[in-house]
N, C-alpha and C positions, 0 to 999 in steps of 0.2 A: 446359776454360775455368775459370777462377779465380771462386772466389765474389763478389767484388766488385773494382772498381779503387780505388785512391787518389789522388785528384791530390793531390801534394802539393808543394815546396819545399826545395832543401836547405839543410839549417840554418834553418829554420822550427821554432820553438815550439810553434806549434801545433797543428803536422802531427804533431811529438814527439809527445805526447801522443796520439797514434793510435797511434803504432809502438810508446810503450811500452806501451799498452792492450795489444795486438797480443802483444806479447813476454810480457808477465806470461800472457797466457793463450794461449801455447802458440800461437798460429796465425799457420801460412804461407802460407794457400790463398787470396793477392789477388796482385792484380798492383799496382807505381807507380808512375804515368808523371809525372814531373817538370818542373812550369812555370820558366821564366825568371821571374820578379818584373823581374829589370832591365830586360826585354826589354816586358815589359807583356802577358807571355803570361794572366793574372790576369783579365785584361781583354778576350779576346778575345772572340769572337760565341759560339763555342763553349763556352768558362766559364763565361760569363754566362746561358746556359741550365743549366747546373749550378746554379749561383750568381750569383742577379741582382746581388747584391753585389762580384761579382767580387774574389773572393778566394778563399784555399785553407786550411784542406783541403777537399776535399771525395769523399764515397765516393758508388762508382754500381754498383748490385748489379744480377748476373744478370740477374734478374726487373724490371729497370726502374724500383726503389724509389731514390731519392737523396737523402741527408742533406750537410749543410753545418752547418759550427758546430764546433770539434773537442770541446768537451764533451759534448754532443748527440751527434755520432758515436760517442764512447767507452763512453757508457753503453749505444745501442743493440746497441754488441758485445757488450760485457758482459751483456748479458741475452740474447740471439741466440744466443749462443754457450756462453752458462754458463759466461763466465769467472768464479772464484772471489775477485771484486773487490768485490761488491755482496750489504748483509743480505738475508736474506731477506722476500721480500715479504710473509709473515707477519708480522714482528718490527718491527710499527709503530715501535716505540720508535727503534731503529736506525738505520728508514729515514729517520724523520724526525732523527736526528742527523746523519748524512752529508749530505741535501740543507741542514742549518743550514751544516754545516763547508766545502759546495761555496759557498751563500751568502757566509760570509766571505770562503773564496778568491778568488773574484771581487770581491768588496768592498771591502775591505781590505788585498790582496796584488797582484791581478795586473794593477791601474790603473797603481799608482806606479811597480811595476817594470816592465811595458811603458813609460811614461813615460823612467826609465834604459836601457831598453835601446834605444828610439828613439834618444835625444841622443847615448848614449854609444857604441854599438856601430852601428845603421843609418845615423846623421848621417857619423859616422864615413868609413865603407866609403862614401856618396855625397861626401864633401868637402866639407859642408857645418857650419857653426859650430855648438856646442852652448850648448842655450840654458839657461846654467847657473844661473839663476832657477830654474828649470822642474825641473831636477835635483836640487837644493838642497829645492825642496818635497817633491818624490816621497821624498826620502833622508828627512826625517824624518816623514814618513808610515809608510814601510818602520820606519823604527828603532820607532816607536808601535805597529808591526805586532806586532815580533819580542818585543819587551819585555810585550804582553799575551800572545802565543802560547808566549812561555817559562812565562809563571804556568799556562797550561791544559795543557800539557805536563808537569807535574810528577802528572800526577791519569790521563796516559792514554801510552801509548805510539806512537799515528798518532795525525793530524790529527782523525779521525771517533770515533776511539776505540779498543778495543785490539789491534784487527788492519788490515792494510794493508788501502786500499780504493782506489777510481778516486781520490778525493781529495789523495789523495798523492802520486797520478801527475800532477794538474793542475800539480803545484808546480815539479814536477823542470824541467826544460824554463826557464822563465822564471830559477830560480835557481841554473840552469847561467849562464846567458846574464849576470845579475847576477856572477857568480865574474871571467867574460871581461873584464867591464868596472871588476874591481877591487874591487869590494864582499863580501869574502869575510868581514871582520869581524861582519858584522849576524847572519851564521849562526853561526859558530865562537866566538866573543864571548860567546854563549849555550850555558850547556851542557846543558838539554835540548832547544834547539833543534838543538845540533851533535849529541845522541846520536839525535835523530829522524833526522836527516839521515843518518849513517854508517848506521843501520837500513835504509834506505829504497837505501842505495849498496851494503849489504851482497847485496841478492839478486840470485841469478843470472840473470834475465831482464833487468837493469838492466844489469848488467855487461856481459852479454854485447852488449846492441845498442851500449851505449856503447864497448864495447872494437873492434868492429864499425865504428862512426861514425870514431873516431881511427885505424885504420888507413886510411879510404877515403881520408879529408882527408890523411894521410902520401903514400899512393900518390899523387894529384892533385898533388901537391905535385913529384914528382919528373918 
């Protein structure tokens, strides 16, 4: 029996961000079982005792414990499992710069570009008009983003500081999705933002679930 399941989505954001928790720290021992979104599987009776919210990801372990949230879930692997993502619980100083740097990402990054990736990529794929008001705002939000996060980048090498952490992994996922919809300048444009990013593209647990993802999507495809 598998330590936990994942419900999750493919090509979901925020599910990413569990698998690449997952992949940085080595671990294969869950099962996951994949909802429809178009289908409105998200929403069924069953989800929604998962997640009254209905919505994914969400993990449901062995012993009957269930998390929802994909930030939430990555951290309690992360410490579950002693992934080597997270300072240690002694090293206040740390701990309190990574929960400042997860603050930002949520603050300041991952509003406007869910924003882009609603209009530009989910609007998209249902047929629906984008609302390029709405776009336009997010885009220079994002650029406000990337323009203060190139200044704190010149002083650290990751997001939280000088070594990779979950934080880093919150990003991947959303500006992959931003790349799809054409906005590859905001990151590349930057060059410590583009040396953080090749960092972050560089290891092998990144590679491998992405190199992983792009063959599934090829096969499907034939």
């Amino acid at each position: 029996m598998p330590a936990f399941t994942l419900y999750s989505s493919r090509g979901s954001s925020n599910a990413d961000r569990v698998r690449l928790t997952l992949a940085e720290g080595g671990f294969t021992d869950y099962e996951v079982v994949y909802l429809d979104l178009m289908k409105g599987e998200q929403k069924s009776p069953e989800n929604l005792q998962r997640n009254p919210w209905g919505k994914i990801p969400v993990a449901t372990f062995a012993d009957g414990f269930t998390l929802y949230e994909s930030r939430a879930i990555c951290k309690y692997l992360a410490k579950k499992y002693s992934f080597p993502l997270l300072p240690e619980d002694s090293d206040v100083e740390a701990t309190a710069l990574l929960e400042q740097a997860q603050l930002v990402e949520m603050t300041y990054f991952a509003e406007p570009a869910s924003k882009i990736a609603f209009e530009k990529f989910v609007k998209k794929f249902l047929g629906i008009p984008t609302d390029e008001a709405a776009v336009a705002e997010a885009s220079r939000s994002l650029a406000t983003f990337f323009d203060v996060t190139e200044r704190l980048l010149q002083e650290k090498d990751y997001m939280a500081g000088p070594t990779f952490t979950l934080v880093d992994i919150y990003y991947i996922p959303l500006i992959r999705r931003l790349f799809m919809c054409g906005y590859e300048e905001l990151v590349f444009s930057r060059k410590a933002v583009r040396a953080w990013w090749e960092r972050c593209m560089e290891r092998p647990a990144i590679q491998g679930m992405l190199k992983a993802d792009e063959e599934a999507m090829a096969a499907a495809r034939k």
